[in-house]
N, C-alpha and C positions, 0 to 999 in steps of 0.2 A: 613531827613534820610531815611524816610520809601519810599520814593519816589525815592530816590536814588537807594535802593532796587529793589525797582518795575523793574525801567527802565534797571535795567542791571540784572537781574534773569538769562538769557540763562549763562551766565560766568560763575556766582555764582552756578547754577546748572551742569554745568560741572566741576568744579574743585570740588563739593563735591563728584562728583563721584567718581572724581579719589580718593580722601580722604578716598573713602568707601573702596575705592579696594585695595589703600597702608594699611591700616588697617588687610586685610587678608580675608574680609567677602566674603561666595560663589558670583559669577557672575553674577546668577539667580536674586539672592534675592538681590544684591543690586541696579541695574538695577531697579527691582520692586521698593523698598521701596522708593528708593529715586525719582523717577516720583511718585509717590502715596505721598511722603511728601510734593514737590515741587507742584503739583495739588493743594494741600490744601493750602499753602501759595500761589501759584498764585492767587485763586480764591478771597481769603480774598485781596490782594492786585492790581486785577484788577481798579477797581475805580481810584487808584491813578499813574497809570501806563503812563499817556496820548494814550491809543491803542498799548501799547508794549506787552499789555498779554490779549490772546484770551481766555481765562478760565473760563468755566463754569459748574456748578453741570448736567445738563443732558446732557454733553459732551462724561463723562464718559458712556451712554448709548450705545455707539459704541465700547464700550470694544469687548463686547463677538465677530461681526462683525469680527471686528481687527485678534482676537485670533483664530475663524475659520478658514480664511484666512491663516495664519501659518500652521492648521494642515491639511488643505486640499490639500497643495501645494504639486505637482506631480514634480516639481525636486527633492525635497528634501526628496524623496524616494529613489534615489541611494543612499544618504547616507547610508542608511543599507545596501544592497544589497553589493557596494565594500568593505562596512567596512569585510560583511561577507567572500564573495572572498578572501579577504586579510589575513582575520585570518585563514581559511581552508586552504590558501597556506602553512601558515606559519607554519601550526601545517603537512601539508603532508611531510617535508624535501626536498621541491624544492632549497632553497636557499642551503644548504647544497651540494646538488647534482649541483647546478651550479656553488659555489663555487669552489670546488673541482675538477671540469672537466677543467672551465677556469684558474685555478688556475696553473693546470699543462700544460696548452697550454701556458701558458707564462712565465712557473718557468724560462726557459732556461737564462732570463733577469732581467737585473737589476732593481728590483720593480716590477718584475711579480706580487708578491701579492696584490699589491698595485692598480694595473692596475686591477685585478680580481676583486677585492673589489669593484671597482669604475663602472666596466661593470654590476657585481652582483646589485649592486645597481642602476643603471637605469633599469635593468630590474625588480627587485622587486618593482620599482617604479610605472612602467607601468602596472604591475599583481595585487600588492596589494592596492596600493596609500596611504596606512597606514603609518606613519612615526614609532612609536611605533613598529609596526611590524619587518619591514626593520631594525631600529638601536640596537633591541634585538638580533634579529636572528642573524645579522649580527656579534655582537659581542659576542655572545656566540660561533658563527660558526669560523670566521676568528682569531678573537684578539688571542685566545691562539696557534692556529695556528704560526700567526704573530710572536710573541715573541717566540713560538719554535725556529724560524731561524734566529735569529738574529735583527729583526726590532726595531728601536727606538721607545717607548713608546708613545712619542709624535707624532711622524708621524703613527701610527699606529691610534691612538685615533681621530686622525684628520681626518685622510683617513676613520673612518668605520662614524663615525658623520655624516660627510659631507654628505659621497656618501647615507644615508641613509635618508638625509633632503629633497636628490632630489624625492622624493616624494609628497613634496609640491609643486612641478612646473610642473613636468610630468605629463601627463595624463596617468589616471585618478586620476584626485587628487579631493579628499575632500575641497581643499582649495579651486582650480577654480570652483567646483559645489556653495559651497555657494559666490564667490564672485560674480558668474554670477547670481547668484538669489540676491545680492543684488544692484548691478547695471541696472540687468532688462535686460536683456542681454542674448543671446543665448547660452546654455553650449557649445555647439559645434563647436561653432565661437571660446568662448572661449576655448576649447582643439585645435584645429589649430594654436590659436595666440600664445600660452604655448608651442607649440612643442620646434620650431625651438629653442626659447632661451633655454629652457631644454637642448637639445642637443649639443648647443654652449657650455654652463654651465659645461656640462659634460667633454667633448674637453678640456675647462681650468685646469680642478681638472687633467688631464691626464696630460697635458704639466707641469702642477707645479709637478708634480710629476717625469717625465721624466728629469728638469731639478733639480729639487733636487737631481737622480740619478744620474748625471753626476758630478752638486758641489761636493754631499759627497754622495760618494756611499757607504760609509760603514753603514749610517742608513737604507740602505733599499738592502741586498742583495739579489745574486737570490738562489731560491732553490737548494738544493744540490743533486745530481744525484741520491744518495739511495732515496732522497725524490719523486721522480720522476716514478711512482708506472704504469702509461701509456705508458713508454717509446719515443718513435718519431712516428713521423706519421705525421707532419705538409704535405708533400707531397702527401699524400696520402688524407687528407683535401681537400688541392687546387684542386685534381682531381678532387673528390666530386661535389665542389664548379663549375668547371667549366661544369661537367655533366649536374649539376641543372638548370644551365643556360642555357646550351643548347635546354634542353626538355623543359624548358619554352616558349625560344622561339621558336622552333618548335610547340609546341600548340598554341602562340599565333597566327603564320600562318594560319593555321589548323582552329581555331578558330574565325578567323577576319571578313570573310563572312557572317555568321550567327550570332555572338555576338555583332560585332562592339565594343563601345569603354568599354566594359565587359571583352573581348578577354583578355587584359594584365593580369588581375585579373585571370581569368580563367588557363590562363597559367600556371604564377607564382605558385600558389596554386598544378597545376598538378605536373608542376616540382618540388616542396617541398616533396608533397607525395610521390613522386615518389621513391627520395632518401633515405626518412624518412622508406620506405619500406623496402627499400635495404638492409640499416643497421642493421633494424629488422633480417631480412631473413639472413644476414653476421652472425649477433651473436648468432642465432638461431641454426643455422646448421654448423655453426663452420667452412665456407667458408675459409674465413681467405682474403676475397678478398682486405677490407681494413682493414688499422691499428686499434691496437685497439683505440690510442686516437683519431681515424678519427669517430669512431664507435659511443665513449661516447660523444665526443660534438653534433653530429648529435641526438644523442636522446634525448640528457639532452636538447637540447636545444631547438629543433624544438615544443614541446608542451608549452613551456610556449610564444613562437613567436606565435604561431598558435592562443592562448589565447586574446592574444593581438592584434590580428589582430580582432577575434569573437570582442574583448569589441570596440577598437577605429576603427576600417576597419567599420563597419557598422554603425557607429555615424558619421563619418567622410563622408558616404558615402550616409546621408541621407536614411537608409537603416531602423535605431531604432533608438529611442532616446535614451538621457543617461539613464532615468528612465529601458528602455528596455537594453539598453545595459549591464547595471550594475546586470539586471538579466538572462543573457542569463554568460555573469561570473559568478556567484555563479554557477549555474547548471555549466559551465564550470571543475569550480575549485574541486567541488566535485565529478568529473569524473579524474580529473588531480591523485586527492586524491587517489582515488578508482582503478585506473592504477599503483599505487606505493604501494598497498595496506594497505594504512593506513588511511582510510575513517571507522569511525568506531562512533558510540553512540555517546561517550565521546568527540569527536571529533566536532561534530556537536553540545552539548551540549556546550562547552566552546566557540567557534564560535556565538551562539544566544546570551548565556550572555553577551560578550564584544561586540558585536552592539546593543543591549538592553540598557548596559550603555553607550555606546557611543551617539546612538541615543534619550537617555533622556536629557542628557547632551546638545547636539546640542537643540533639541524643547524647555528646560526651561530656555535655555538662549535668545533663540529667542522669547519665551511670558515676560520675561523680558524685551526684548531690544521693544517689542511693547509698552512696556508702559510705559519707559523713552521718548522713541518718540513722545509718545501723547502730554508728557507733555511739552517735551522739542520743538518741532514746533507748541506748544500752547505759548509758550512764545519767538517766531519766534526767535529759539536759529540757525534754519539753516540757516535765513539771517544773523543772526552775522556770521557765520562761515562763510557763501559768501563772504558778504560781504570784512571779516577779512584774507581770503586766496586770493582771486580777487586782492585786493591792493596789492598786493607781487612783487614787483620790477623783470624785466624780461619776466614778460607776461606768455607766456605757458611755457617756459622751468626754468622759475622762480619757479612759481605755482607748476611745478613737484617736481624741488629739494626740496624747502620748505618743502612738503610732504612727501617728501621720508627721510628728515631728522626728523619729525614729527613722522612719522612711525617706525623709527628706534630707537627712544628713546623710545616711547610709548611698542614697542616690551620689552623694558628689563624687566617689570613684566605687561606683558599683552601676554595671549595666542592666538596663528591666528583666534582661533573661538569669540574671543572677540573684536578683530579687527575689523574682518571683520562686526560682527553686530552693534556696538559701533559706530566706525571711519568713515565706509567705507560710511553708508547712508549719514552720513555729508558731505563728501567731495564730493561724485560723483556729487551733483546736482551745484557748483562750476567749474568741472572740463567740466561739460557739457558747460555749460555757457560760457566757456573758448574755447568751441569748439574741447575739446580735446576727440577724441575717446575711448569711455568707454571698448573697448576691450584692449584696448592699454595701459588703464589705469589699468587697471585689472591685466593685466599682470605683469605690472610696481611695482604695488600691492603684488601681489603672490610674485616675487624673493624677495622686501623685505620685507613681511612677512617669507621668508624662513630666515631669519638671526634671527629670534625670538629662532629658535630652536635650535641656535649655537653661543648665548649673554651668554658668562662668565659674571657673574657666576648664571644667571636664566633660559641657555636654557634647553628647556624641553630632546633635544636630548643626551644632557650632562649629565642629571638625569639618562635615559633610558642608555646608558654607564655607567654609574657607578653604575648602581644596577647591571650590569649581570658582571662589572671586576672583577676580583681578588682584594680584600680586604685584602688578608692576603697572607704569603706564601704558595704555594702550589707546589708540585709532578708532572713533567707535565707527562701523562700517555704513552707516544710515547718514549721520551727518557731515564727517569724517575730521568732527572735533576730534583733540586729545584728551581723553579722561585721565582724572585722577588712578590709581588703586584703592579700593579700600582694605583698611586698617582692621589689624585684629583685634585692637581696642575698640572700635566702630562696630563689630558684629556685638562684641560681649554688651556694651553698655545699649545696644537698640536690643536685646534680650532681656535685659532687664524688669522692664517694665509687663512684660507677658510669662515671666515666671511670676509675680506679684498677682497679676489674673489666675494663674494656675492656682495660686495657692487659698486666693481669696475663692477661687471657685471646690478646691475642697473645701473651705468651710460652707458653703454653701449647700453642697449635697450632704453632709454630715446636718446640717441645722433645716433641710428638706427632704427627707428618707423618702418622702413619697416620689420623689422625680426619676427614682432608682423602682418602688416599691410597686408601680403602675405595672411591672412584668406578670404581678400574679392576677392580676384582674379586677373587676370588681367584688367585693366578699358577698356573700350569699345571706341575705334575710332568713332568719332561722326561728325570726317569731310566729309565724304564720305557720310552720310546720305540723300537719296532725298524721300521727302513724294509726292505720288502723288493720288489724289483723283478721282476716278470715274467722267466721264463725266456725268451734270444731265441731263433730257430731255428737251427738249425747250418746255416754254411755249406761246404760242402764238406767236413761230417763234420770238421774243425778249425777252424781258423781262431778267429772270432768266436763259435764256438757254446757250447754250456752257461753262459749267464750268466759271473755274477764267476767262479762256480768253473772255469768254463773259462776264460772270459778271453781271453787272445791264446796260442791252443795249450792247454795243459797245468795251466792255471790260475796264481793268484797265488802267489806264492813259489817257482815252478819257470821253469828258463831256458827262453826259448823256443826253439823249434825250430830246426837249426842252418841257417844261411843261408849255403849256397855253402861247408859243411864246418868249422861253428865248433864248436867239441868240449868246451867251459869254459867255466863264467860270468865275465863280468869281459874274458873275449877278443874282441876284435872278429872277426869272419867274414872270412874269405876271401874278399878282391875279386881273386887272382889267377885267367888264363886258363888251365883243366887244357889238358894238353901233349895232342896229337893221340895217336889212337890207332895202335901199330907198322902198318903195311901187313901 
């Protein structure tokens, strides 16, 4: 029996884990206890193991080692830095103010809100990378919004979740920085291989929405004309729009000479400011050159693009890394802040504490997951996992699905930061072996981990929703009807249908590697290659002289010169002594 034990420990120690965690105990401490239980029973049970447990008392001497390791590690220093960003955005009323600009740029349509919600949130995505941030603000800002005009409760709840989870896939996300610290792996590689599906992702939640408003437009209609506080001006936009463009490229002319392949950037940027000015100087002086709502998206908008250009434009461009990047936002954001003037103590004060707890929470679950790991590839529980994922019928598109449906269960009471330390070191060294690209996998990774946060009835984003809905009846202060509450059955069943996107969009990056595989570039034409090597000097007029085509004598493909009277290729040379010469 106890041998039986022995030889299968790595199982037994992962299904107590999970036993620890269905139980309720913090993440930290049962990570800990249970590698520090399993140590002590591997150690006692080595002897009878035949070599299946590496376990030894001054093993644990590489503790502290281990745990340095963790706190020294310079990615895992964005973590604070966007956590900070993200909550200094949230508390200046950027979301707010982009809600409400975009929101009137599209009321004229059926689901304008819907659509706003959905832009609003990839851009809160890419400013704060915060998911908590994104689906509070969100629904504190839009939902009662929402329900002033008519919108279905469930489609409303759906649309603020969703678009607020895309934060787990857009860069800068929390979630790519520690997956790429646990695959070993570039952040930056991985924010390139994150875009495009982010983007794609984005595009879906818009189409499902576009086509729910043509099924039944009555859950989602468009704003009503007193609601419309900006008037028109989309014309006056497009002029904008096609200005910026032009001065762009005019500077990038201007600028091609002397910057070379900097010129577009350059440009681009001029032409931004340019316009970004304009608008200023319109609302300033009361011009009246363009409309007003031409006026408020160019403002509302252009600062938090610019933002995101400072955090991913310069990571993306080999310029800073994330660690740098993540702090050149903060300083960002507290100027973003301090422009809308609501950069203030208290401000800065609730921003520290919630990356302080964030950032404790991230480091004790990773001195945790150090020393499940010890124990747990002391009892080579990661060849069982290899092994036991390797054998998965299908090969590498097998090996994904398996995992992706692994991942997806494991998501219903397990959060992404538990994942990714827990799950992910097991599988990657598997998926390697498999030959499957760790950026690729990552990715693969990140969208479903993004379903964790929208799993009836444990996602987190569903919690973050229903602490800020309406619970009870209330007054709404614009019209001064009395609304409903919405129902906790209402959030779950309007999530519904966008964990179904989630999921059908990992099979989609799985059955499109290239959407991911675009990070490494285009590959390089290798036909055309000719190496050619310097001519050396002759030595002694033979020998080694004239390059290849001399070669050793006479060149390639000719016998060399005969040694001691060898007269044939293929004959070995005469090692006899010639006979003395007659007297």
């Amino acid at each position: 029996m106890m041998e039986l034990i022995a030889q299968n420990m790595a199982p037994i120690m992962f299904v107590s884990l999970i036993i620890f965690l269905l139980l309720g105990y913090p993440v930290a401490f049962s990570l800990a206890a249970n590698g520090l239980l399993f140590f002590l029973i591997g150690v006692e049970l080595a002897p009878l193991s035949e070599g299946a447990i590496n376990l030894s008392w001054p093993l644990l001497n590489t503790m502290p080692g281990r745990l340095w390791g963790v706190m020294s590690n310079e990615t895992l220093l964005a973590i604070p830095f966007f956590t900070f960003m993200g909550v200094v955005l949230e508390r200046s009323g950027m979301a707010e103010d982009l809600l409400d600009t975009v929101g009137q740029l599209f009321g004229p349509v059926r689901g304008g809100l819907a659509y706003a919600v959905i832009i609003v949130g990839a851009l809160l995505a890419a400013t704060t990378g915060v998911v908590a941030a994104s689906v509070i603000a969100m629904g504190l800002i839009s939902l009662p919004i929402m329900l002033r005009y008519g919108y279905d409760r469930r489609v409303a709840s759906g649309v603020i979740a969703a678009s607020g989870t895309l934060a787990q896939i857009i860069p800068p996300s929390l979630v790519l920085i520690v997956l790429a610290d646990q695959l070993g792996r570039s952040v930056g590689d991985m924010y390139k291989g994150a875009m495009l599906p982010g983007l794609v992702l984005t595009c879906i939640y818009m189409l499902y929405v576009l086509v729910l408003s043509i099924v039944k437009p009555k859950l989602m209609p468009a704003l009503p004309l007193e609601a419309r506080t900006l008037g028109h001006g989309v014309t006056s936009l497009i002029v904008s729009l096609i200005l910026t463009i032009g001065i762009a490229y005019a500077a990038n002319a201007w600028l091609k000479p002397t910057h070379g392949t900097d010129a577009p950037i350059w440009g681009a940027t001029i032409g931004v400011a340019a316009v970004y000015l304009a608008a200023l100087i319109d609302r300033s002086m009361k011009l009246n050159l363009m409309s007003r709502l031409a006026q408020q998206v160019i403002i509302v908008l252009i600062p938090p693009l610019a933002l995101i250009f400072l955090v991913l434009g310069t990571i993306f461009l080999g310029i800073a890394t994330p660690t740098e990047g993540g702090a050149m936002g903060a300083v960002g954001a507290m100027l973003l802040a301090a422009m809308k003037s609501r950069l203030s103590i208290d401000v800065i004060r609730q921003a520290l504490a919630a990356t302080t707890r964030l950032s404790a929470f991230v480091m004790f679950i990773l001195i945790g997951a150090r020393v499940f790991s010890l124990t747990f590839y002391g009892v080579n529980g990661h060849l069982w996992v290899e092994h036991l994922l390797t054998a998965l019928p299908g090969g590498e598109i097998g090996f994904l699905i398996g995992v992706s449906i692994l991942v997806f269960l494991l998501a219903f009471f397990l959060d992404f930061f538990e994942l990714a330390f827990i799950i992910v070191p097991l599988l990657a060294p598997a998926a390697e072996r498999l030959g499957i690209d760790l950026i690729w996998f990552g990715v693969i990774l990140g969208v479903n981990m993004q379903t964790s946060f929208m799993h009836p009835p444990f996602g987190f984003a569903l919690f973050y929703l229903r602490s800020v809905a309406a619970r009870v009846p209330y007054t709404d202060r614009v019209t001064g009807l009395k609304m409903e509450p919405v129902k906790t059955s209402q959030i779950y069943w309007g999530a519904v249908p966008f964990v179904v996107i989630q999921v059908v969009m990992v099979g989609v990056v799985i059955a499109f590697p290239q959407l991911v595989m675009h990070y490494k570039g285009a590959p390089v034409d290798m036909t055309n290659v000719k190496i050619e090597l310097p001519k050396m000097p002759t030595l002694g007029g033979g020998g080694l002289g004239g390059g290849l085509g001399g070669g050793l004598g006479n060149g390639l493909g000719t016998p060399p010169p005969s040694l001691g009277g060898a007269g044939t290729v293929g004959q070995p040379p005469s090692l006899t002594t010639p006979a003395p010469a007659a007297p």
